[in-house]
C-alpha positions as CSV (number, residue, x, y, z in Angstrom):
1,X,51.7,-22.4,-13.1
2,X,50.1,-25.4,-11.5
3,X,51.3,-28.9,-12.0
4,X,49.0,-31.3,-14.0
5,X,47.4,-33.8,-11.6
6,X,49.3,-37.5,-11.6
7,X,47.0,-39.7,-13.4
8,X,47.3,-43.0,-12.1
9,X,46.0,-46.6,-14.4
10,X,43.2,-47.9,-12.9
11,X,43.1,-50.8,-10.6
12,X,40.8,-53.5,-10.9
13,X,39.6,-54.5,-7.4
14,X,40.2,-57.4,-5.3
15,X,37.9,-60.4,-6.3
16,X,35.5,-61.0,-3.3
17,X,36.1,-64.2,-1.8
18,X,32.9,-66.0,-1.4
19,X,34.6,-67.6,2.1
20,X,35.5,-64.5,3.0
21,X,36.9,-65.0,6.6
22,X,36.7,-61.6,8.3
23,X,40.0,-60.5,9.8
24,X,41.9,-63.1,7.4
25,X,44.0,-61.5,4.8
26,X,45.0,-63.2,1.5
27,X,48.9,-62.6,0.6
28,X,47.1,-61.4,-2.9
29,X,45.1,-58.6,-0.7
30,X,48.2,-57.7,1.6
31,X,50.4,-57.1,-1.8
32,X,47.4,-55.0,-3.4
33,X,47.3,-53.2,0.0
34,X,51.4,-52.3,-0.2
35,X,50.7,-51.3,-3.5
36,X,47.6,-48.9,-3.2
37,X,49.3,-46.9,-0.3
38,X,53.0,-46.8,-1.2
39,X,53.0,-46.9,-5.2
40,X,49.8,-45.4,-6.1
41,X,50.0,-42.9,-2.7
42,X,45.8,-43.3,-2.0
43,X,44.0,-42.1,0.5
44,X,41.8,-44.9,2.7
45,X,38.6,-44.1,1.0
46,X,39.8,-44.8,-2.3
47,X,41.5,-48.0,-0.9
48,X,38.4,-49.6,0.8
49,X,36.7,-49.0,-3.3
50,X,39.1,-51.9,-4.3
51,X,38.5,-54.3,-1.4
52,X,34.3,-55.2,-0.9
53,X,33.9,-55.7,2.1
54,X,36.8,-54.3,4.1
55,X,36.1,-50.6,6.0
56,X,38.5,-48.2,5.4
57,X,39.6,-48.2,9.7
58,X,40.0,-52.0,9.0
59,X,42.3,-51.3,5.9
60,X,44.6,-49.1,7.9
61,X,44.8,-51.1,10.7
62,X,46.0,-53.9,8.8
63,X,48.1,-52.0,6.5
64,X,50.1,-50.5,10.0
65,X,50.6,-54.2,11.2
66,X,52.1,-55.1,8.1
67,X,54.2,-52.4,8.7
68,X,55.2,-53.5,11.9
69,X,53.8,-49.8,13.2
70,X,53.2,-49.5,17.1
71,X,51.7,-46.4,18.5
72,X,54.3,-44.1,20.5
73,X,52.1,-45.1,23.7
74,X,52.7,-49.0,23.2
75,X,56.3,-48.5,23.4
76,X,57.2,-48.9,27.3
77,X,60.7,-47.6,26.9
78,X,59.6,-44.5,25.8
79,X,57.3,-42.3,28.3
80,X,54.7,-40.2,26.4
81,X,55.0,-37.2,29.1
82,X,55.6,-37.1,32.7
83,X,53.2,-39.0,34.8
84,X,50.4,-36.9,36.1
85,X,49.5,-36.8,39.3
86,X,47.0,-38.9,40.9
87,X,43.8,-37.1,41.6
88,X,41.5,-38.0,44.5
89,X,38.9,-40.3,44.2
90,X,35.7,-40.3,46.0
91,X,34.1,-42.7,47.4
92,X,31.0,-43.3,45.6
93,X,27.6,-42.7,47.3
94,X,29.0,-41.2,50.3
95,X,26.6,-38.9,51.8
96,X,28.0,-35.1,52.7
97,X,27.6,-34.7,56.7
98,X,25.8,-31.3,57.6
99,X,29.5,-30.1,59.0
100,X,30.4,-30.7,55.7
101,X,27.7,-28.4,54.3
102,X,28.1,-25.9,56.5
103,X,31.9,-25.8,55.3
104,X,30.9,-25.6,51.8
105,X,28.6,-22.9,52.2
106,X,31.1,-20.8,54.0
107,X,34.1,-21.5,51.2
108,X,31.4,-20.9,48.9
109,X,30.4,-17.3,50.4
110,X,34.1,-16.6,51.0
111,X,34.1,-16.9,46.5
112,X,36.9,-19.6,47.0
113,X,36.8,-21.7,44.1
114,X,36.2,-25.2,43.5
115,X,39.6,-26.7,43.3
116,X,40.4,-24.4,46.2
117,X,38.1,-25.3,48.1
118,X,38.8,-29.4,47.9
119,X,42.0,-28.6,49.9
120,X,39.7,-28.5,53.0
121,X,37.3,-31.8,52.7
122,X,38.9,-35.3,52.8
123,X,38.0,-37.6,49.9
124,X,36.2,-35.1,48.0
125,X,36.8,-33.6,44.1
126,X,36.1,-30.3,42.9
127,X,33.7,-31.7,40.7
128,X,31.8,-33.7,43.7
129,X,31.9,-29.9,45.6
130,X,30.4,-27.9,42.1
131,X,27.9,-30.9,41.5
132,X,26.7,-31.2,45.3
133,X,26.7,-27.7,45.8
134,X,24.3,-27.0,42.4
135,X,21.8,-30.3,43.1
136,X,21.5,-29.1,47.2
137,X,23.0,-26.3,48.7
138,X,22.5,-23.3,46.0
139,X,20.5,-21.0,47.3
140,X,20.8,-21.9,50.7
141,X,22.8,-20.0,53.3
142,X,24.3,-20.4,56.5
């Protein structure tokens, strides 16, 4: 058997302010908010119904600062995962030297692949390599 839906009372809605100051929160509002979420148990959209003008990302948001809620990442004691190794950057608008081509088309022919082949160039990513190599050198051989 299936158990009968909980039927709550309806709520009448927040009165809109006419000074409504966005961002500031009447105590009235913050109770209606605790309320909503913990007694009644609804979802945002059905929330944001009983507050005009409020969004429902604006709703949770507040809602998780009442809380006192910080995200896992906020939380400096408490790594999220092990740090990940720096990759190697570029430097923007550097041009590729025609050693450097002729090194790219021999990895290339050799089938190395991209992240391979960034072991042997200084300052370049495996992306910079696949880009370069499909906007200039594809097609072109040694």
């Amino acid at each position: 058997m299936r158990p009968k839906p909980l039927v709550l009372p309806p709520v009448e809605p927040v009165k809109p302010r006419v000074d409504m100051s966005w961002g500031i929160y009447t105590a009235e509002e913050d109770q209606r908010l605790l309320d909503l979420k913990e007694v009644q148990r609804l979802g945002w959209r059905q929330i944001a119904q009983h507050f005009p003008g409020r969004s429902q990302g604006a709703l949770r948001t507040h809602y998780y600062r009442l809380k006192g809620y910080t995200p896992p990442k906020a939380k400096a004691d408490q790594p999220l995962s092990e740090p990940r190794e720096r990759r190697k950057k570029t430097t923007p608008g550097r041009r590729y030297s025609d050693e450097e081509n002729r090194l790219l088309l021999r990895l290339k022919a050799k089938g190395l692949t991209w992240p391979e082949m960034v072991e042997h160039f200084q300052d370049r990513t495996a992306a910079s390599l696949q880009t370069h190599w499909s906007t200039n050198l594809n097609g072109k051989t040694l």
